[in-house]
OpenMM code with the backbone's topology and positions (N, CA, C; nanometers):
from openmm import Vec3, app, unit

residues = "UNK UNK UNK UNK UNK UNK UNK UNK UNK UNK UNK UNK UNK UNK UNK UNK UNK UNK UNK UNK UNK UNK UNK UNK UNK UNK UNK UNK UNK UNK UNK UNK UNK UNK UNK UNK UNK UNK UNK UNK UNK UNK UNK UNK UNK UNK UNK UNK UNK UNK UNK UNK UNK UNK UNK UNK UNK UNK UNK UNK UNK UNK UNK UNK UNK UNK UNK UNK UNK UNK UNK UNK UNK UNK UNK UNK UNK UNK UNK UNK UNK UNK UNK UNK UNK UNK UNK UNK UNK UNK UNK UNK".split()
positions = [
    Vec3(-8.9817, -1.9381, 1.8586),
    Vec3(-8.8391, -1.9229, 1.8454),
    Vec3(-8.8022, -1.7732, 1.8314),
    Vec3(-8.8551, -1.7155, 1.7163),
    Vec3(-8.8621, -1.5735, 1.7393),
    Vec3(-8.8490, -1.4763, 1.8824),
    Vec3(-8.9479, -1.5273, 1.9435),
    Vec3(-8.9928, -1.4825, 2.1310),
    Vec3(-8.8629, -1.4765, 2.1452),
    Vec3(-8.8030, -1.6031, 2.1734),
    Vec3(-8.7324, -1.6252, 2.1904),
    Vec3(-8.6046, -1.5347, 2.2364),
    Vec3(-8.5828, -1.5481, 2.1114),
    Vec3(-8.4432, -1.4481, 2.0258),
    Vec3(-8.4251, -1.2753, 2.0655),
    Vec3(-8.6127, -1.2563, 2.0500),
    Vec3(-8.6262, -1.1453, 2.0789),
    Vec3(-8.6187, -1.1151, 2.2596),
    Vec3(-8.6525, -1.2009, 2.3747),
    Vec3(-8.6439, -1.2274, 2.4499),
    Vec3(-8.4921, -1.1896, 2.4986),
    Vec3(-8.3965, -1.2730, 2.4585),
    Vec3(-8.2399, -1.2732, 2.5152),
    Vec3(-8.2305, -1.1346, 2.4044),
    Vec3(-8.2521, -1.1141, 2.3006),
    Vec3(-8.2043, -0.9812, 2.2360),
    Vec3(-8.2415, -0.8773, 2.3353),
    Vec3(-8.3509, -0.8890, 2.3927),
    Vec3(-8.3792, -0.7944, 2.4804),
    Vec3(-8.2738, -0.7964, 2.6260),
    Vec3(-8.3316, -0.8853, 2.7030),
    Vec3(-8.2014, -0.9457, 2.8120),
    Vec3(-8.0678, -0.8503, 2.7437),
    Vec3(-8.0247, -0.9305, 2.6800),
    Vec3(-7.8917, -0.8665, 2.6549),
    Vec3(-7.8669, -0.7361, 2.6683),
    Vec3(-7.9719, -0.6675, 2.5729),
    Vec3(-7.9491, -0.5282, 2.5761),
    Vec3(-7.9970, -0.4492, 2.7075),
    Vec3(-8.0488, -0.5009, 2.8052),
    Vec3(-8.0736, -0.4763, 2.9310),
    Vec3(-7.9240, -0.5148, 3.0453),
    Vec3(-7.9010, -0.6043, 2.9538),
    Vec3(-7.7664, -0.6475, 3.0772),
    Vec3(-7.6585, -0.5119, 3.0656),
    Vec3(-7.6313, -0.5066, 2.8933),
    Vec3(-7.5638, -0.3978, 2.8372),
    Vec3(-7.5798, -0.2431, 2.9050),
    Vec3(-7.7222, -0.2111, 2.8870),
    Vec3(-7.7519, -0.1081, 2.9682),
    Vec3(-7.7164, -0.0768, 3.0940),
    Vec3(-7.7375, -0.1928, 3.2261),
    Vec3(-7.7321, -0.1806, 3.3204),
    Vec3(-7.5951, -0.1964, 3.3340),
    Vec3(-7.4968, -0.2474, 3.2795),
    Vec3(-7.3379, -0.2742, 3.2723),
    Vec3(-7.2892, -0.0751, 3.2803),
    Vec3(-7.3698, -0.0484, 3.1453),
    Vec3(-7.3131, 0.0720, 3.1428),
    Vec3(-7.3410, 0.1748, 3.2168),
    Vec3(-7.4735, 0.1339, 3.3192),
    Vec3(-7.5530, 0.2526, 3.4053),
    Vec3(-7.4443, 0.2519, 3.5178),
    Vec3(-7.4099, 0.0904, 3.5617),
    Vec3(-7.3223, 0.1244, 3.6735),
    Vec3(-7.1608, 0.1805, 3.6632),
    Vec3(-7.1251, 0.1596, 3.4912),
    Vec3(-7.0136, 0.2624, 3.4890),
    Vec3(-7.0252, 0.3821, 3.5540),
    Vec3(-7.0949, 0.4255, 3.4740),
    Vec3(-7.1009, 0.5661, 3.4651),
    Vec3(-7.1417, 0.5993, 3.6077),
    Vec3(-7.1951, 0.5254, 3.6841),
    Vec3(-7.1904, 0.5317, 3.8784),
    Vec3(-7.0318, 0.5121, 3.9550),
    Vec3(-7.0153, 0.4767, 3.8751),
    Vec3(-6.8569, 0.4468, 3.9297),
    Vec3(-6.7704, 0.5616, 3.8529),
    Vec3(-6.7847, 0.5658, 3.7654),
    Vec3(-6.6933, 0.7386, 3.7171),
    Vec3(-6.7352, 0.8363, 3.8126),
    Vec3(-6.8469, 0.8677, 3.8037),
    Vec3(-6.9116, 0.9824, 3.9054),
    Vec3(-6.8689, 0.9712, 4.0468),
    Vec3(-6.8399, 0.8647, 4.0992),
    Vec3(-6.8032, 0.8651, 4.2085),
    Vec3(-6.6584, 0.8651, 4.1980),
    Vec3(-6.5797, 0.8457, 4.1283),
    Vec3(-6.4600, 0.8227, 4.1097),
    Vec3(-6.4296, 0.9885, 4.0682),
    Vec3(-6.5147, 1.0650, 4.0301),
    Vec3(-6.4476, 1.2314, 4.0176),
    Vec3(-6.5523, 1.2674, 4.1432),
    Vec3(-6.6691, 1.2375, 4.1952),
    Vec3(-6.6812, 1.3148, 4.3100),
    Vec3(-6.5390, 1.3064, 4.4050),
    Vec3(-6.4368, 1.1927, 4.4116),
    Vec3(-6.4146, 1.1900, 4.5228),
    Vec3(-6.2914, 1.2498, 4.5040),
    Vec3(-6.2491, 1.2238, 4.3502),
    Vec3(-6.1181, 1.3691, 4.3137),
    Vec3(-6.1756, 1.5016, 4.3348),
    Vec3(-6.2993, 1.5061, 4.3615),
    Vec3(-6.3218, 1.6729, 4.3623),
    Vec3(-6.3144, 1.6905, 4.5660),
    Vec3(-6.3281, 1.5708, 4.6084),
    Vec3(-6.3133, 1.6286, 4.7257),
    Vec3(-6.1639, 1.5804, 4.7916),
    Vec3(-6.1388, 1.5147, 4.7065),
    Vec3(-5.9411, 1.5206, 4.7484),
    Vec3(-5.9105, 1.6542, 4.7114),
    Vec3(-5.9285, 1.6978, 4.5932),
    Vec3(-5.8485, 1.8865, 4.5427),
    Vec3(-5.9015, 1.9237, 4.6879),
    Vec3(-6.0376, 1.9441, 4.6753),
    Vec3(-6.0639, 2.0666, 4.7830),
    Vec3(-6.0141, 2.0197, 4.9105),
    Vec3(-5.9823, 1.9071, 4.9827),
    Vec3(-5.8944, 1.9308, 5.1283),
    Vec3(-5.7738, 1.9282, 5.1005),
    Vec3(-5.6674, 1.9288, 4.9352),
    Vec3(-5.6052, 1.9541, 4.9774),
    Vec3(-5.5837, 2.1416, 4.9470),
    Vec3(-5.6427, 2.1429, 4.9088),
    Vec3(-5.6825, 2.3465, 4.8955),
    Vec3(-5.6995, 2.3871, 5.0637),
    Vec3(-5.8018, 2.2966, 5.1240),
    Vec3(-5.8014, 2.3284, 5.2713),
    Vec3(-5.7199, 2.3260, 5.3552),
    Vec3(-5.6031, 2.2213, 5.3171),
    Vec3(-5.4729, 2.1882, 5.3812),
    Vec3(-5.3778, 2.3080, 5.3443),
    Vec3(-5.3565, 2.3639, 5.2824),
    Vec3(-5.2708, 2.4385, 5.2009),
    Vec3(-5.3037, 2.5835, 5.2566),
    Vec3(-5.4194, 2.6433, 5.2658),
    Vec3(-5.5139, 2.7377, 5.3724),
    Vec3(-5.4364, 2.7549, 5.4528),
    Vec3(-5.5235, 2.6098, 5.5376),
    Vec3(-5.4540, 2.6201, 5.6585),
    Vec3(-5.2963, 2.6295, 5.7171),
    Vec3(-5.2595, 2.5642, 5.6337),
    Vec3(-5.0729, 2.5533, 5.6631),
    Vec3(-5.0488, 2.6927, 5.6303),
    Vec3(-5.1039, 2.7826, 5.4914),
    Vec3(-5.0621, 2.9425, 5.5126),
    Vec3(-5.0790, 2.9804, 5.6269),
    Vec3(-5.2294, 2.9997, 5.6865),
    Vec3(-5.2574, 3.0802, 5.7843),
    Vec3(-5.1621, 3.0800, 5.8507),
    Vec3(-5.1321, 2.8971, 5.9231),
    Vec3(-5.0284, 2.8824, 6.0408),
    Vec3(-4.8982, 2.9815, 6.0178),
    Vec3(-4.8673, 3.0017, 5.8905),
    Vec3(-4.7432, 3.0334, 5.8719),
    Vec3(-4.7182, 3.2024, 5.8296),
    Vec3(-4.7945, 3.2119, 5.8363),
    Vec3(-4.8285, 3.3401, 5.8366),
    Vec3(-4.8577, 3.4384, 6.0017),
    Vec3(-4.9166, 3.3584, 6.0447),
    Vec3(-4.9450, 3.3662, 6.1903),
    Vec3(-4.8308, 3.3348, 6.2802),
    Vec3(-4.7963, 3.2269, 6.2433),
    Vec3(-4.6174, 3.2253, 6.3019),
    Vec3(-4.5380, 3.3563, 6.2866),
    Vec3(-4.5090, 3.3738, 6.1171),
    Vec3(-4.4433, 3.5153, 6.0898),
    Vec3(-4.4673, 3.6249, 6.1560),
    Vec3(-4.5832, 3.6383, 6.1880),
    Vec3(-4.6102, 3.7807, 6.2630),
    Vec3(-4.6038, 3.7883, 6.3987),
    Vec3(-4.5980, 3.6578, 6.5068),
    Vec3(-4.5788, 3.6544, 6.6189),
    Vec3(-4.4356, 3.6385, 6.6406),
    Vec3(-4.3454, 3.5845, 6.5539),
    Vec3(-4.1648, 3.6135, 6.5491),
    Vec3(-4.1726, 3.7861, 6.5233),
    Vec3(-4.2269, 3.7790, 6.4166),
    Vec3(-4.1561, 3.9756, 6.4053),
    Vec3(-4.2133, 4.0366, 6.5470),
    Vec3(-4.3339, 4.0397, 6.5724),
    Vec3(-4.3956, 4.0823, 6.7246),
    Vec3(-4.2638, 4.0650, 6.8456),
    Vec3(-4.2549, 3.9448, 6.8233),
    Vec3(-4.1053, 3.9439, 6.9095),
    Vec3(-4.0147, 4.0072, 6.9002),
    Vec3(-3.9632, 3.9784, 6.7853),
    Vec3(-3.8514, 4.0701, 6.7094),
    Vec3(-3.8536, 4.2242, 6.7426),
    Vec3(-3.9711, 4.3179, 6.7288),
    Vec3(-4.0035, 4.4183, 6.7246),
    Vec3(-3.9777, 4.4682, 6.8835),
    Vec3(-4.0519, 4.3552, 6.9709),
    Vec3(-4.0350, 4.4143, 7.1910),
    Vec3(-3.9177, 4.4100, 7.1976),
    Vec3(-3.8477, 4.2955, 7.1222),
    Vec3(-3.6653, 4.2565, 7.1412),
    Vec3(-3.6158, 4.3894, 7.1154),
    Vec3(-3.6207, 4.4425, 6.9857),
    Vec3(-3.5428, 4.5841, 6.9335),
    Vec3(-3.6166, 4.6983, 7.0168),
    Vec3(-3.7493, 4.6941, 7.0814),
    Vec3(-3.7560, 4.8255, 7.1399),
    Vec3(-3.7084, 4.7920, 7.3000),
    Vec3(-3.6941, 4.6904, 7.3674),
    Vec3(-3.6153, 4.6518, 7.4901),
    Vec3(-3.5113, 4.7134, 7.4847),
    Vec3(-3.4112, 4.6434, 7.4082),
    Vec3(-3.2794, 4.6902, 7.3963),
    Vec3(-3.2141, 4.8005, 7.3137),
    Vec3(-3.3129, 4.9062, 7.2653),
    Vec3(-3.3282, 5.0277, 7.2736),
    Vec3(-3.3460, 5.1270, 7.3769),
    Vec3(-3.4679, 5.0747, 7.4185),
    Vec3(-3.4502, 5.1435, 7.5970),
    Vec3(-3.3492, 5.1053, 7.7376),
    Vec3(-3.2719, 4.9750, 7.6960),
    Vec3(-3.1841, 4.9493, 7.7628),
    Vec3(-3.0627, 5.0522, 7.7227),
    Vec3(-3.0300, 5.0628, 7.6206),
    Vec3(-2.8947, 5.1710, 7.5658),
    Vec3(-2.9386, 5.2266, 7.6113),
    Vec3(-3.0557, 5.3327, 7.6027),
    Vec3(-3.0769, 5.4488, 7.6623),
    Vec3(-3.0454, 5.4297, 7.8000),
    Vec3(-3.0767, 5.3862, 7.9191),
    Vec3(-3.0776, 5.3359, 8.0324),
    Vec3(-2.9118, 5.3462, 8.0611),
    Vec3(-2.8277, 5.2281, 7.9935),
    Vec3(-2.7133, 5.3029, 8.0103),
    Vec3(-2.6184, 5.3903, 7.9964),
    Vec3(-2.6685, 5.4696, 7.9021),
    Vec3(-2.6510, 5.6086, 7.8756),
    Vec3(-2.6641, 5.7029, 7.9568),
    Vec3(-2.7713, 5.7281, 7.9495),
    Vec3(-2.8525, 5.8002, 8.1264),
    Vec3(-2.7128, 5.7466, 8.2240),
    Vec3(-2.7110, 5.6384, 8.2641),
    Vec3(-2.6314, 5.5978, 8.4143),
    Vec3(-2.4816, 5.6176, 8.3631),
    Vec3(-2.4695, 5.6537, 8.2433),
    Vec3(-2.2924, 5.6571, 8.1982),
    Vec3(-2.2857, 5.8168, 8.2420),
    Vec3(-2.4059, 5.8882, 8.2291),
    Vec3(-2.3923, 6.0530, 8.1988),
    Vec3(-2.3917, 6.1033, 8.3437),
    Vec3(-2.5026, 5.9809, 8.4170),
    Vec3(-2.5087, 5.9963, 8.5846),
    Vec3(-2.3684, 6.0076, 8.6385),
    Vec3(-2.2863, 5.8750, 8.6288),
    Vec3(-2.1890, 5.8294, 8.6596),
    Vec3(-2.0278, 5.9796, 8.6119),
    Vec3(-2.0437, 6.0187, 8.4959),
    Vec3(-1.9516, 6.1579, 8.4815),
    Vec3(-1.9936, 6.2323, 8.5451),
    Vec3(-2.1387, 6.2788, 8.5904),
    Vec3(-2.1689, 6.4253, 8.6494),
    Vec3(-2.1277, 6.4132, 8.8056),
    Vec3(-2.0825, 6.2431, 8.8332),
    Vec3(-2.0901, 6.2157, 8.9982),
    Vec3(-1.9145, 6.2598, 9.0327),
    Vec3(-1.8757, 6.2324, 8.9068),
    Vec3(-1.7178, 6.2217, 8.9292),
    Vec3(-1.6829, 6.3928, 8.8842),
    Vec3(-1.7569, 6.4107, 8.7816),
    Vec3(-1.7042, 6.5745, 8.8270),
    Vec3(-1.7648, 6.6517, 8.9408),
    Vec3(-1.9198, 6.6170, 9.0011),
    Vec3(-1.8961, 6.6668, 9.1916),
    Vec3(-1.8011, 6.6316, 9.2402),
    Vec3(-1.7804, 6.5216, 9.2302),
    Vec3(-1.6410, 6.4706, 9.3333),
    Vec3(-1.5345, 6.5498, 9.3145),
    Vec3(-1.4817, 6.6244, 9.2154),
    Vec3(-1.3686, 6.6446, 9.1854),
    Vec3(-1.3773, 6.7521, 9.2009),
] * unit.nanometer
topology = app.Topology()
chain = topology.addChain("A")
for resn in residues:
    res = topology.addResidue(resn, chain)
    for name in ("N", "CA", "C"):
        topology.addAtom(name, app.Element.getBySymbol(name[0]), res)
């Protein structure tokens, strides 16, 4: 009877154990997989800077040919405004 007792006392505390081994397998996996949600979304967040950052500098790039275009365009009609007086005072 003793055997017994000692038998399921044992059992038990084996069931107990193994109850708690697979917690603690399931926590661990339950923060491995928060540790790899943070980090893509850290990777997501990266990446969406870069994009946006990379956007920013190909608008100003634009921005920048736009303002030196139509800089050299004034000039251009300047030149042909100054052409255009020197033609009319030959003429005259």
């Amino acid at each position: 009877m003793q055997f017994q007792e000692k038998q399921s006392s044992l059992a038990e505390q084996a069931r107990i154990e193994r109850e708690d081994y697979m917690l603690q397998i399931q926590k661990q996996k339950q923060i491995e997989q928060q540790e790899r949600k943070i980090e893509e979304e850290k990777k997501n967040a990266l990446v969406d800077h870069s994009v946006k950052i990379r956007t920013q500098i190909s608008t100003n790039e634009g921005l920048k040919k736009q303002d030196r275009l139509d800089y050299l365009e004034e000039g251009r009609k300047v030149r042909e405004k100054i052409e255009n007086e020197r033609t009319k005072v030959k003429d005259i």
